[in-house]
SERO-4910 file (N, C-alpha, C, O; in steps of 0.05 Angstrom, whole numbers):
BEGIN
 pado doro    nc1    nc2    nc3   cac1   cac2   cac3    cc1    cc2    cc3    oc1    oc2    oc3
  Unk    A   -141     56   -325   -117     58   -309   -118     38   -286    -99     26   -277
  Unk    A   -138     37   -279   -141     12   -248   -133    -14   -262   -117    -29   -251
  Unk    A   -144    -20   -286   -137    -50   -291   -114    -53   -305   -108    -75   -313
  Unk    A    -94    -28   -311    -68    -28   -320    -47    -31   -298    -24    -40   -298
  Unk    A    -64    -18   -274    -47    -14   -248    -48    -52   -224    -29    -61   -211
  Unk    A    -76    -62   -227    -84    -86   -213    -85   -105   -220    -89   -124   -206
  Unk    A    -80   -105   -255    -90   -134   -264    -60   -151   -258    -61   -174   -250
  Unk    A    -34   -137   -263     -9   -162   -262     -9   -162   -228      1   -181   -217
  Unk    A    -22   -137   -209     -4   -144   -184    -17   -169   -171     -6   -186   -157
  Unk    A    -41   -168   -179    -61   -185   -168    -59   -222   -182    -71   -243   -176
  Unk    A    -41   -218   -197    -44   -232   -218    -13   -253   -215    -12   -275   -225
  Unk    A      2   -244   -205     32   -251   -202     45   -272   -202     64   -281   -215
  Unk    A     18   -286   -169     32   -308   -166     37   -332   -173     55   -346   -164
  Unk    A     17   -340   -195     35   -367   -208     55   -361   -228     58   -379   -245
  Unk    A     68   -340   -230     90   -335   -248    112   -346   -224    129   -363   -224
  Unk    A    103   -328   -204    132   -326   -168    133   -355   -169    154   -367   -172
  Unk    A    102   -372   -167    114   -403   -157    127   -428   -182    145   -444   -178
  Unk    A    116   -425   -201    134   -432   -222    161   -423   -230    177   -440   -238
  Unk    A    169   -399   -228    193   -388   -231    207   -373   -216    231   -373   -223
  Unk    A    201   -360   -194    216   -347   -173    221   -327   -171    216   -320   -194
  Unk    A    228   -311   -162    223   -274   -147    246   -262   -168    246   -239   -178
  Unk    A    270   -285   -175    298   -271   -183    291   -286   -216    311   -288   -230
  Unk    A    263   -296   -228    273   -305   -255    264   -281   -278    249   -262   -275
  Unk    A    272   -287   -292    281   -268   -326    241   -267   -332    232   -250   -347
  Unk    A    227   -281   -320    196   -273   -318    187   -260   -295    164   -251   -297
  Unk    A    198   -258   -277    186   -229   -258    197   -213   -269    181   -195   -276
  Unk    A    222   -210   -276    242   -183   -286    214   -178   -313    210   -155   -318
  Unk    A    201   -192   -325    192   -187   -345    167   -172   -336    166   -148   -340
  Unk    A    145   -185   -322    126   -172   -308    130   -153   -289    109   -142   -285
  Unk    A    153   -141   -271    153   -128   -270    163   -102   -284    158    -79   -276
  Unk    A    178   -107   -306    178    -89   -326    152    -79   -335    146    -55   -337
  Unk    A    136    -97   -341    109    -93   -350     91    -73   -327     73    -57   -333
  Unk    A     97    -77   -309     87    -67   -287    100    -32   -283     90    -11   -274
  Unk    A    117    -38   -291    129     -9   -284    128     10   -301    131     34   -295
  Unk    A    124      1   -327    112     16   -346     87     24   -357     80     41   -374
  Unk    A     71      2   -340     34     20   -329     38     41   -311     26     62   -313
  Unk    A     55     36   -292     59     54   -263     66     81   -287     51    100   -290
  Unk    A     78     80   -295     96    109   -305     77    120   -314     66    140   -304
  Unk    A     69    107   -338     53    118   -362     19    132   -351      4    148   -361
  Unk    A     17    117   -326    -22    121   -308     -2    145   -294    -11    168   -299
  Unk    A     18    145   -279     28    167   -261     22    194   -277      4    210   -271
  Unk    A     43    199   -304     38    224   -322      3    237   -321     -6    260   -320
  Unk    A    -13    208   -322    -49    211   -317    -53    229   -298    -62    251   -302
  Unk    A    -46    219   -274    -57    221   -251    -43    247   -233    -55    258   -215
  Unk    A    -14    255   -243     -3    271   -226    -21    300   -245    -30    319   -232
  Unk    A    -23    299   -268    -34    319   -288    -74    335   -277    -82    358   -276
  Unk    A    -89    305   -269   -117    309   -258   -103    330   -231   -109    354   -230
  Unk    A    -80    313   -206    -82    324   -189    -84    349   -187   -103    360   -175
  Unk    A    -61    364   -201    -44    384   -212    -66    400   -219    -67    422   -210
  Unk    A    -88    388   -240   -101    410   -241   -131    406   -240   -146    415   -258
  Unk    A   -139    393   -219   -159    389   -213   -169    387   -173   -191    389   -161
  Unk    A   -144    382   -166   -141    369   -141   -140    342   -133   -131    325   -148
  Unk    A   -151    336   -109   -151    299   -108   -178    308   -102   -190    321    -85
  Unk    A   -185    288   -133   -216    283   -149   -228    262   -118   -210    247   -110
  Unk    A   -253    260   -102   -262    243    -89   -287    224   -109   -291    236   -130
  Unk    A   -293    215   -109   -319    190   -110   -340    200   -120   -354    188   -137
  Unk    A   -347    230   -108   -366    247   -124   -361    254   -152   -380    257   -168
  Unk    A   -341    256   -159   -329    273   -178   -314    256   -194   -306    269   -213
  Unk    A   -304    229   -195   -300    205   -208   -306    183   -203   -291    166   -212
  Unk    A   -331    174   -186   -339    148   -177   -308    137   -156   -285    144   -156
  Unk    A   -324    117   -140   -307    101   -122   -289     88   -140   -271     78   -125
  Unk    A   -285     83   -161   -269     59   -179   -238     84   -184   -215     78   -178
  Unk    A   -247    115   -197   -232    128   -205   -213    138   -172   -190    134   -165
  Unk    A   -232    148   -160   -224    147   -132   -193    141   -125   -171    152   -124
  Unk    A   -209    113   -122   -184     90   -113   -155     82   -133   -135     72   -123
  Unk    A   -158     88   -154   -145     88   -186   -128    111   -170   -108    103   -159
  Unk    A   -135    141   -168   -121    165   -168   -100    158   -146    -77    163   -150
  Unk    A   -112    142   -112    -88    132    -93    -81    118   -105    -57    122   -105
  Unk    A    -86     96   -122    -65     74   -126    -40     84   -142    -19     80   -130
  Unk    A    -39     94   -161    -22    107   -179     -6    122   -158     18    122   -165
  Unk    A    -10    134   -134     11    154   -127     28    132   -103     52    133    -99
  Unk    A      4    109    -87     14     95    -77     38     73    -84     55     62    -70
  Unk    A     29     74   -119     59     59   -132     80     72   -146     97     61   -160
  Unk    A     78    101   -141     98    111   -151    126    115   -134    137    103   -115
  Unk    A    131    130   -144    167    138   -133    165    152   -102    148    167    -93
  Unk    A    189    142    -92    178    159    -57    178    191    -58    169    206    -40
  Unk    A    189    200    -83    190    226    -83    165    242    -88    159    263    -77
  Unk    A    149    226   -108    123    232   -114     95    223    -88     74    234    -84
  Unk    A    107    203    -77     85    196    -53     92    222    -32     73    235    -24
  Unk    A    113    226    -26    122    258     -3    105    274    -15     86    281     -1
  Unk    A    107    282    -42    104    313    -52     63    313    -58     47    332    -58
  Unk    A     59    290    -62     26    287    -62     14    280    -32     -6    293    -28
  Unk    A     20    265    -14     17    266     13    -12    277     31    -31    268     43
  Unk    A      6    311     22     -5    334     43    -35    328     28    -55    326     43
  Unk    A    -37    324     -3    -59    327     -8    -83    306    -13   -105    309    -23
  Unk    A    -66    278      1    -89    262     10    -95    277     34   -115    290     35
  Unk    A    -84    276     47    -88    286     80   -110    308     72   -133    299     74
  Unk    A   -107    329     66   -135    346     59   -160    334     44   -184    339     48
  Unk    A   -151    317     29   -174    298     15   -184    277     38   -208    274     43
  Unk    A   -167    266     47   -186    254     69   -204    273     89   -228    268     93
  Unk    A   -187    300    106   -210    310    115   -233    328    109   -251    338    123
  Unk    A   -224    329     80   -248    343     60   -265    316     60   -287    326     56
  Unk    A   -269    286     61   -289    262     57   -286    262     29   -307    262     17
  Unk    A   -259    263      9   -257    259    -21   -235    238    -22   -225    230    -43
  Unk    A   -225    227     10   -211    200      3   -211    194     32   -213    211     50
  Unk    A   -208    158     35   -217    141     57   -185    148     72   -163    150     62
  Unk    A   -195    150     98   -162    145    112   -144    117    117   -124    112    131
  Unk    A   -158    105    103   -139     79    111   -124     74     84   -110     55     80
  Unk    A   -132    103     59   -113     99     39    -94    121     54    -71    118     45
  Unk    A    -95    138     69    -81    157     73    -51    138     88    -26    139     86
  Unk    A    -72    122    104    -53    105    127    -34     80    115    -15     71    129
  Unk    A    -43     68     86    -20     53     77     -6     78     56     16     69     51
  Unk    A     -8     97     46     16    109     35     28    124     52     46    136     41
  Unk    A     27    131     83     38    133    102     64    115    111     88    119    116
  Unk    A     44     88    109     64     73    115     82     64     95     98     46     99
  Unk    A     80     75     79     95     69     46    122     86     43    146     81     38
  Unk    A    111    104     48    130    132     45    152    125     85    173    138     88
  Unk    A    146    110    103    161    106    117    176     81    126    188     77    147
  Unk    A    175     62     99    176     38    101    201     43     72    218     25     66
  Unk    A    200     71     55    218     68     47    238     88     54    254     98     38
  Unk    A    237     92     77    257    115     93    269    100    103    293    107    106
  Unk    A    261     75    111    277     56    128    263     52    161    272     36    178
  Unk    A    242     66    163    229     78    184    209     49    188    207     32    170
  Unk    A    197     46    211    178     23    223    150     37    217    145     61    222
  Unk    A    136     20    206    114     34    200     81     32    213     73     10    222
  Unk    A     70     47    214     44     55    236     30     35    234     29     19    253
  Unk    A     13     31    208    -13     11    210    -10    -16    204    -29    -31    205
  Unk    A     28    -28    193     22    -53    183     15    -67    156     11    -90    152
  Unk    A     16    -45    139      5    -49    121     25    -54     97     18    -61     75
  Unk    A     44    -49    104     64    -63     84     85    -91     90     98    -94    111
  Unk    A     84   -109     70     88   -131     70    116   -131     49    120   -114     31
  Unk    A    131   -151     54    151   -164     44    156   -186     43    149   -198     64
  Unk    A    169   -205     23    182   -220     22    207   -237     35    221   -248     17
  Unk    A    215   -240     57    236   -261     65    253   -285     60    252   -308     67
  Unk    A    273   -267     43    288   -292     27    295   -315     38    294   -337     28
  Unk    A    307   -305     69    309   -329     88    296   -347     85    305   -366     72
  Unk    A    266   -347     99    242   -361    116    230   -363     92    213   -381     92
  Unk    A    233   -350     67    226   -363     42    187   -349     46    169   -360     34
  Unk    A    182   -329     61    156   -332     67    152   -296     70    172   -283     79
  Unk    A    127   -281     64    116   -267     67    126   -254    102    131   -270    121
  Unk    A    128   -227    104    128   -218    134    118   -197    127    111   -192    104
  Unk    A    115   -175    152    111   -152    157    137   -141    155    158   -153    157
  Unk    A    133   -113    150    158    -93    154    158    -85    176    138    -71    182
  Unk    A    176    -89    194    178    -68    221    153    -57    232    136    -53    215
  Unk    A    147    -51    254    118    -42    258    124    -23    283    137    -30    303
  Unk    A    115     -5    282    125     12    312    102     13    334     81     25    329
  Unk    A    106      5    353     89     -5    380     65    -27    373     41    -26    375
  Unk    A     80    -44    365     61    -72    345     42    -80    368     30   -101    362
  Unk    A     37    -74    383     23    -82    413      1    -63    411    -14    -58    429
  Unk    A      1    -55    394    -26    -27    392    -34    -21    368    -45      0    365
  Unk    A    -30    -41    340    -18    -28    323    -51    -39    300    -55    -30    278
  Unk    A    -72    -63    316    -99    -60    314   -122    -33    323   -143    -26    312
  Unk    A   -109    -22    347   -121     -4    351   -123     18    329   -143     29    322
  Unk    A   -106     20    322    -92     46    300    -99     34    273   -101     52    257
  Unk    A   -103     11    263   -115     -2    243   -150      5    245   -164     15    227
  Unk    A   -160     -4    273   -186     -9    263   -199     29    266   -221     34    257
  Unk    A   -178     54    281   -193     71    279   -191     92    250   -197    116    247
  Unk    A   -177     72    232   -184     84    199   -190     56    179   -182     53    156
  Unk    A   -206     42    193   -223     29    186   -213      7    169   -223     -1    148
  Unk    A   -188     -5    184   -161    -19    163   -175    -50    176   -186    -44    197
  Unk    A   -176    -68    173   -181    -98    188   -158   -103    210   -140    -87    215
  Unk    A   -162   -127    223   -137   -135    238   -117   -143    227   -122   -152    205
  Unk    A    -90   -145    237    -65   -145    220    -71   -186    219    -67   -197    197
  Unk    A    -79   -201    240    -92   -225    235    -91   -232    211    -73   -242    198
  Unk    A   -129   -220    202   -134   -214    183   -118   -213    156   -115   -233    143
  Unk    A   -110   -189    148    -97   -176    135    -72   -190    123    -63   -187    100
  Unk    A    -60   -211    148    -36   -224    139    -47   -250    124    -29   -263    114
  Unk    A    -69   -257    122    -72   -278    108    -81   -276     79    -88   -296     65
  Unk    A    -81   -250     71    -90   -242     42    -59   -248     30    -55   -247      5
  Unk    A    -37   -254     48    -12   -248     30      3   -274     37     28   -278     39
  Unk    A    -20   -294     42    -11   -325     52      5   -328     82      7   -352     88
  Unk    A     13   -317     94     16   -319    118      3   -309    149    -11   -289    151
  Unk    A     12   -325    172      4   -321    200     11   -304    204     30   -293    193
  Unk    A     -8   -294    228     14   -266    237    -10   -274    267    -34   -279    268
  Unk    A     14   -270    294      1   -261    322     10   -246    325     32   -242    316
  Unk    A     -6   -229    343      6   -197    348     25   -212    371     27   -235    379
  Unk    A     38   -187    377     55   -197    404     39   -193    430     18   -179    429
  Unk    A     45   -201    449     24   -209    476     39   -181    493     61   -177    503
  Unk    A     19   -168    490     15   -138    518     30   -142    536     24   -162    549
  Unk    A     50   -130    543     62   -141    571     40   -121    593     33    -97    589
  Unk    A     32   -138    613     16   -135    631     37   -112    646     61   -113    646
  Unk    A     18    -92    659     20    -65    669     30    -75    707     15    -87    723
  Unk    A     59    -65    712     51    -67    744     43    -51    756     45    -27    752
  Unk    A     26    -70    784     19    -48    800     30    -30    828     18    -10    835
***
Protein backbone atom coordinates (compact mmCIF):
# COMPACT_ATOMS: atom_id res chain seq x y z
CA UNK A 1 0.00 0.00 0.00
CA UNK A 2 2.85 2.69 0.71
CA UNK A 3 4.35 2.16 -2.72
CA UNK A 4 0.86 2.19 -4.40
CA UNK A 5 0.17 5.35 -2.36
CA UNK A 6 4.13 7.19 -2.96
CA UNK A 7 5.50 5.82 -5.89
CA UNK A 8 3.43 8.31 -8.67
CA UNK A 9 3.23 11.28 -5.97
CA UNK A 10 6.84 11.28 -5.58
CA UNK A 11 7.33 10.47 -8.98
CA UNK A 12 5.20 13.24 -10.96
CA UNK A 13 7.33 15.71 -11.89
CA UNK A 14 8.78 15.11 -15.13
CA UNK A 15 5.39 14.24 -16.43
CA UNK A 16 4.15 18.30 -14.89
CA UNK A 17 7.39 19.68 -16.76
CA UNK A 18 7.08 18.03 -20.02
CA UNK A 19 3.38 18.27 -20.18
CA UNK A 20 1.65 20.49 -17.70
CA UNK A 21 -0.75 20.41 -14.65
CA UNK A 22 -3.93 20.65 -17.29
CA UNK A 23 -2.48 17.73 -19.89
CA UNK A 24 -4.50 14.39 -20.87
CA UNK A 25 -1.13 12.82 -18.84
CA UNK A 26 -1.69 14.24 -15.40
CA UNK A 27 -5.47 13.62 -15.92
CA UNK A 28 -3.94 10.12 -16.58
CA UNK A 29 -1.67 9.80 -13.47
CA UNK A 30 -3.78 11.21 -11.52
CA UNK A 31 -6.46 8.84 -12.38
CA UNK A 32 -3.92 6.30 -11.56
CA UNK A 33 -3.46 7.89 -8.42
CA UNK A 34 -6.87 8.00 -7.32
CA UNK A 35 -7.52 4.64 -7.84
CA UNK A 36 -4.58 3.40 -5.41
CA UNK A 37 -6.12 6.07 -2.95
CA UNK A 38 -9.58 4.30 -3.15
CA UNK A 39 -8.72 0.81 -3.42
CA UNK A 40 -5.58 1.16 -0.05
CA UNK A 41 -8.55 3.42 1.65
CA UNK A 42 -11.25 0.21 1.68
CA UNK A 43 -7.53 -1.41 3.37
CA UNK A 44 -7.02 0.91 5.77
CA UNK A 45 -10.48 2.29 6.91
CA UNK A 46 -11.38 -1.76 7.51
CA UNK A 47 -7.70 -2.36 9.94
CA UNK A 48 -8.95 1.00 11.61
CA UNK A 49 -12.48 -0.11 12.11
CA UNK A 50 -11.43 -3.03 13.49
CA UNK A 51 -8.37 -2.92 14.93
CA UNK A 52 -7.82 0.79 15.86
CA UNK A 53 -4.95 3.09 14.64
CA UNK A 54 -2.31 0.19 14.47
CA UNK A 55 1.15 2.23 15.88
CA UNK A 56 4.86 0.96 14.84
CA UNK A 57 4.66 -1.71 17.41
CA UNK A 58 2.01 -3.47 15.93
CA UNK A 59 2.90 -2.82 12.08
CA UNK A 60 6.41 -1.47 11.97
CA UNK A 61 7.18 2.29 11.19
CA UNK A 62 6.64 1.67 7.25
CA UNK A 63 2.85 0.25 7.96
CA UNK A 64 2.50 3.07 10.53
CA UNK A 65 3.00 5.77 8.20
CA UNK A 66 1.04 3.75 5.14
CA UNK A 67 -2.20 3.70 7.71
CA UNK A 68 -1.77 8.12 7.93
CA UNK A 69 -1.05 8.32 4.50
CA UNK A 70 -4.13 6.62 3.13
CA UNK A 71 -6.43 8.70 5.42
CA UNK A 72 -4.29 11.82 4.76
CA UNK A 73 -5.24 11.27 0.94
CA UNK A 74 -8.50 10.53 1.23
CA UNK A 75 -11.81 12.39 1.05
CA UNK A 76 -12.31 15.38 3.67
CA UNK A 77 -15.15 13.43 4.92
CA UNK A 78 -13.06 10.50 5.81
CA UNK A 79 -10.00 12.70 7.19
CA UNK A 80 -13.00 14.48 9.90
CA UNK A 81 -14.48 11.14 10.77
CA UNK A 82 -10.81 9.35 11.42
CA UNK A 83 -9.20 12.51 13.04
CA UNK A 84 -10.34 12.03 16.68
CA UNK A 85 -8.52 8.80 16.28
CA UNK A 86 -5.14 9.99 15.30
CA UNK A 87 -5.39 12.39 18.07
CA UNK A 88 -5.72 9.41 20.62
CA UNK A 89 -3.08 7.55 18.63
CA UNK A 90 -0.79 10.19 18.98
CA UNK A 91 -1.31 10.52 22.71
CA UNK A 92 -1.40 6.85 23.15
CA UNK A 93 2.73 7.16 21.31
CA UNK A 94 1.02 4.82 18.21
CA UNK A 95 1.37 7.91 15.85
CA UNK A 96 3.91 11.01 15.51
CA UNK A 97 2.15 14.43 15.89
CA UNK A 98 3.45 16.11 13.12
CA UNK A 99 1.23 13.45 11.16
CA UNK A 100 -1.58 14.55 13.32
CA UNK A 101 -0.51 18.29 12.43
CA UNK A 102 -0.46 18.00 8.48
CA UNK A 103 -3.92 16.15 8.36
CA UNK A 104 -5.03 18.95 10.57
CA UNK A 105 -3.95 21.16 8.28
CA UNK A 106 -5.53 19.15 5.46
CA UNK A 107 -8.84 18.85 6.77
CA UNK A 108 -8.61 22.94 7.20
CA UNK A 109 -7.11 23.86 4.09
CA UNK A 110 -10.09 22.12 2.61
CA UNK A 111 -12.68 24.06 4.60
CA UNK A 112 -11.25 26.98 3.09
CA UNK A 113 -9.76 27.74 6.57
CA UNK A 114 -5.75 29.06 7.00
CA UNK A 115 -3.88 26.47 8.19
CA UNK A 116 -1.68 25.90 11.55
CA UNK A 117 1.67 24.25 10.65
CA UNK A 118 2.23 25.10 6.91
CA UNK A 119 2.23 22.14 5.67
CA UNK A 120 0.18 22.29 2.80
CA UNK A 121 1.38 23.48 -0.45
CA UNK A 122 -0.10 24.48 -3.81
CA UNK A 123 0.34 25.33 -7.05
CA UNK A 124 -0.01 29.06 -8.48
CA UNK A 125 -1.25 29.29 -11.81
CA UNK A 126 -0.37 32.89 -11.88
CA UNK A 127 3.38 33.01 -10.55
CA UNK A 128 3.49 29.69 -12.36
CA UNK A 129 5.30 28.47 -9.00
CA UNK A 130 4.67 26.39 -5.84
CA UNK A 131 3.18 28.52 -2.57
CA UNK A 132 1.89 27.93 0.74
CA UNK A 133 -1.78 27.86 1.58
CA UNK A 134 -2.82 30.62 3.85
CA UNK A 135 -1.15 30.23 7.17
CA UNK A 136 -2.71 31.63 10.36
CA UNK A 137 -0.30 33.81 12.57
CA UNK A 138 2.62 32.92 9.94
CA UNK A 139 4.94 34.96 12.42
CA UNK A 140 4.79 31.97 14.83
CA UNK A 141 4.01 29.37 12.67
CA UNK A 142 8.00 27.70 13.22
CA UNK A 143 7.29 27.67 16.65
CA UNK A 144 4.24 25.44 16.25
CA UNK A 145 6.17 23.41 13.56
CA UNK A 146 9.22 22.67 15.50
CA UNK A 147 7.03 21.75 18.87
CA UNK A 148 5.64 18.51 16.81
CA UNK A 149 8.75 18.04 15.51
CA UNK A 150 7.80 19.40 11.78
CA UNK A 151 11.31 21.31 10.25
CA UNK A 152 11.25 25.03 9.40
CA UNK A 153 8.73 26.19 6.88
CA UNK A 154 12.42 27.54 5.20
CA UNK A 155 13.23 24.29 5.08
CA UNK A 156 10.27 22.51 4.14
CA UNK A 157 9.54 24.97 1.21
CA UNK A 158 12.43 23.83 -0.65
CA UNK A 159 11.39 20.09 -0.89
CA UNK A 160 8.59 21.54 -3.27
CA UNK A 161 11.20 23.82 -5.27
CA UNK A 162 10.54 27.01 -3.82
CA UNK A 163 11.67 30.08 -1.31
CA UNK A 164 9.81 30.89 1.38
CA UNK A 165 10.78 33.87 4.28
CA UNK A 166 8.75 33.92 7.09
CA UNK A 167 7.38 37.37 7.51
CA UNK A 168 9.45 39.75 9.84
CA UNK A 169 7.86 40.00 13.70
CA UNK A 170 6.59 43.31 13.98
CA UNK A 171 8.58 44.54 16.98
CA UNK A 172 6.49 44.95 20.32
CA UNK A 173 5.98 48.76 21.63
CA UNK A 174 6.98 49.90 24.62
Amino acid sequence: MYKEDQYDRKNYEPILKQYGWNSPQMDSLWRRINHFDSVNLIRVKKIIDTYGWLGPDEVGQNGANTIFLVIQHSDSLTQIKYVPKLRDAVKNGKAQAQNLALLEDRILINKGLPQIYGSQVRFNENTKRNEFFPIVDEENVNQRRASVGLQPLEDYAQLFHFEYSPPVKAKEEK
